[in-house]
N, C-alpha and C positions, 0 to 999 in steps of 0.2 A: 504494500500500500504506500503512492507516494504520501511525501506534505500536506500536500493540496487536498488531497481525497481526504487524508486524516484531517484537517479543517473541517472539510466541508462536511463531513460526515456530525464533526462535532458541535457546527454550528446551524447545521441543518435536518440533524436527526431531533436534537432535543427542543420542546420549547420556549425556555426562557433564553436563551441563545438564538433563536429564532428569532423570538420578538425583539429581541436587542438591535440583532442586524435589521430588520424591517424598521425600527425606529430609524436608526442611522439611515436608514437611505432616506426618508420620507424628510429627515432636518436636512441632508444634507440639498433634496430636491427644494426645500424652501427654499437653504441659501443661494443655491442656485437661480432661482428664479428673481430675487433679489437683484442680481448682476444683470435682467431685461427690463424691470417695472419701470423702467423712465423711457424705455424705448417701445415699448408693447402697443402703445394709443396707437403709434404710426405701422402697426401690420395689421392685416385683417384678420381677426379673432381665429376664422379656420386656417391659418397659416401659422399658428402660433405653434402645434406641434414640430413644425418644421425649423421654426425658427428659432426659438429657445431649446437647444441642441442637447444639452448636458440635463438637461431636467427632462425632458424627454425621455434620454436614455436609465435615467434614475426611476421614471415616473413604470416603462415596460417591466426592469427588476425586480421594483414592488409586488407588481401585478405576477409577476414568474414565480418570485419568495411564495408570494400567499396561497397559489395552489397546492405546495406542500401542505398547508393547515392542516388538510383531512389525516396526512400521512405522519401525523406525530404519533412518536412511541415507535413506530418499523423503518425500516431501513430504508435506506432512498431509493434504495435497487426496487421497493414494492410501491414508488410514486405512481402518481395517474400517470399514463400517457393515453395520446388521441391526438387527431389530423391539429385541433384548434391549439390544443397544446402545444404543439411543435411549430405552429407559425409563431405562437406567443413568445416561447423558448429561444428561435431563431433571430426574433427582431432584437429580444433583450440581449443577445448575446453581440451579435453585429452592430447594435448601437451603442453599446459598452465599449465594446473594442473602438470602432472609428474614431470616436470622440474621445476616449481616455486618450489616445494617440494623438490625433487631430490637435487638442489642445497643446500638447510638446511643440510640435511640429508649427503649430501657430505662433506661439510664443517666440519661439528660438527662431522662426524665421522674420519674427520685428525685435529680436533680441536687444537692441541698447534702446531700445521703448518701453522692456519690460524689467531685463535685470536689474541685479547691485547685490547686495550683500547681504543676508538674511534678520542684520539686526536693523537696516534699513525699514519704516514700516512700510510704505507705499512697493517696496519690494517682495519684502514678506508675503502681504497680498496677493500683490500681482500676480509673483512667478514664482515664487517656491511654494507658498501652499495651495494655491491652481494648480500647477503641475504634478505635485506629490499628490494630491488627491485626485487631479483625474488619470494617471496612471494607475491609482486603486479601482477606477472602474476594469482596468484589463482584467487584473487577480480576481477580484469578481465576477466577469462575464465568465470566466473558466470554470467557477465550481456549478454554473448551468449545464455541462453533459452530464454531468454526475449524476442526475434525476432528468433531462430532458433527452428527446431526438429531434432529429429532424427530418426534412422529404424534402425530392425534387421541388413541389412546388411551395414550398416554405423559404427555400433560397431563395429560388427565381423571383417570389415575390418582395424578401426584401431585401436584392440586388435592386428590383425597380424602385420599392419605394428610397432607399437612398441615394440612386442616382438623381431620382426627380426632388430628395433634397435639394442635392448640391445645385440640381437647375434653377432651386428658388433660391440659393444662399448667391449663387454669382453671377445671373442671369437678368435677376427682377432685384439684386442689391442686398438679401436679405439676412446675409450672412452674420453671424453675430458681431456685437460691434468689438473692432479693434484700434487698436492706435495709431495704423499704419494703414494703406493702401495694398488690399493682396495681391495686384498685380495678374499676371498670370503662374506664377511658380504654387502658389496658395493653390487656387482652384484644380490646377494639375495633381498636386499632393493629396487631395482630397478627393477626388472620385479615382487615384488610383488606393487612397483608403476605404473607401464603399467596396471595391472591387477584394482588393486584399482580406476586410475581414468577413466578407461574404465566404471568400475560399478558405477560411481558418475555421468558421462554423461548419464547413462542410466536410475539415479534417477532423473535427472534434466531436461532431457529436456523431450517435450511432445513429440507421435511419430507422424510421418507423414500423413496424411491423406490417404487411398485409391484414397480417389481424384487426390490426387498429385502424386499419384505413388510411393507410398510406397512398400518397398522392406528391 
């Protein structure tokens, strides 16, 4: 058994450890959303999923954690699965990933916008604990095969809906806001991160049974 599974095992089998992590995602999907509320008037209400990136992929997690509920007390190997499952599984797991990355990657490519020195505050902030913590989204998104799978049409679907993010983050402006101008190196980096951890869920998780109506 690696680390990871012994984690996950231990914070996803029991549940006061459960609820622990479900709390943490739900504060940290607040504070996240924090870093839009002055921007949110100027997108249109049904673009808000797409736009507010990182709460997003906090908000799918939740929703993936909580169907364990039924599954307390047994093992994660005896979690539900099912067709809806596995798209739910799929998207939390490739929006974890894109966007825990994505933020590094954003960051460090407007790097003397964001660094300095950790005792710095407006550093602090900024870029070291933004980036320490959405790099916790990747470690996260990983203990989802533990208990999820996934199917053909579970990727393919959200290969599209990320792609058709990135159409709305650099296409129609909506990208979250930075300090810099992305240019085109940004938007490049980023729909080959849609692409990338679509293929990472599709090495990761196991596929769905015929049984369970796999598609």
């Amino acid at each position: 058994m690696t680390m990871l599974e012994r984690y996950a095992r231990r914070y996803l089998e029991d549940g006061p450890n459960l609820a622990w992590l479900l709390a943490v995602n739900v504060l940290a999907m607040l504070v996240g959303v924090q870093f839009y509320v002055e921007t949110l008037p100027e997108v249109p209400v049904y673009l808000w999923p797409f736009y507010a990136d990182s709460p997003a992929a906090l908000f799918l997690v939740t929703l993936s954690l909580v169907t364990l509920l039924p599954n307390l007390g047994r093992s994660l190997d005896d979690a539900p699965t099912n067709r809806a499952l596995a798209y739910l599984h799929t998207l939390a797991f490739a929006w974890l990933v894109k966007y825990g990355v994505w933020t590094f990657v954003s960051l460090n490519l407007g790097f003397s916008a964001y660094f300095g020195p950790p005792w710095n505050p407006d550093a602090f902030w900024s870029y070291w604990f933004i980036v320490v913590t959405h790099l916790g989204f990747v470690a996260e998104a990983y203990v989802l095969p533990y208990f999820g799978a996934t199917t053909r049409g579970a990727l393919a679907t959200t290969l599209v809906a990320l792609l058709a993010n990135d159409a709305i983050d650099y296409l129609f402006g909506l990208h979250p806001p930075l300090r810099y101008e992305p240019g085109l190196l940004l938007p490049a980096a980023t729909v080959a991160l849609s692409v990338t951890a679509v293929a990472a869920a599709a090495s990761v998780f196991d596929r769905l049974s015929v049984a369970d109506g796999s598609t």
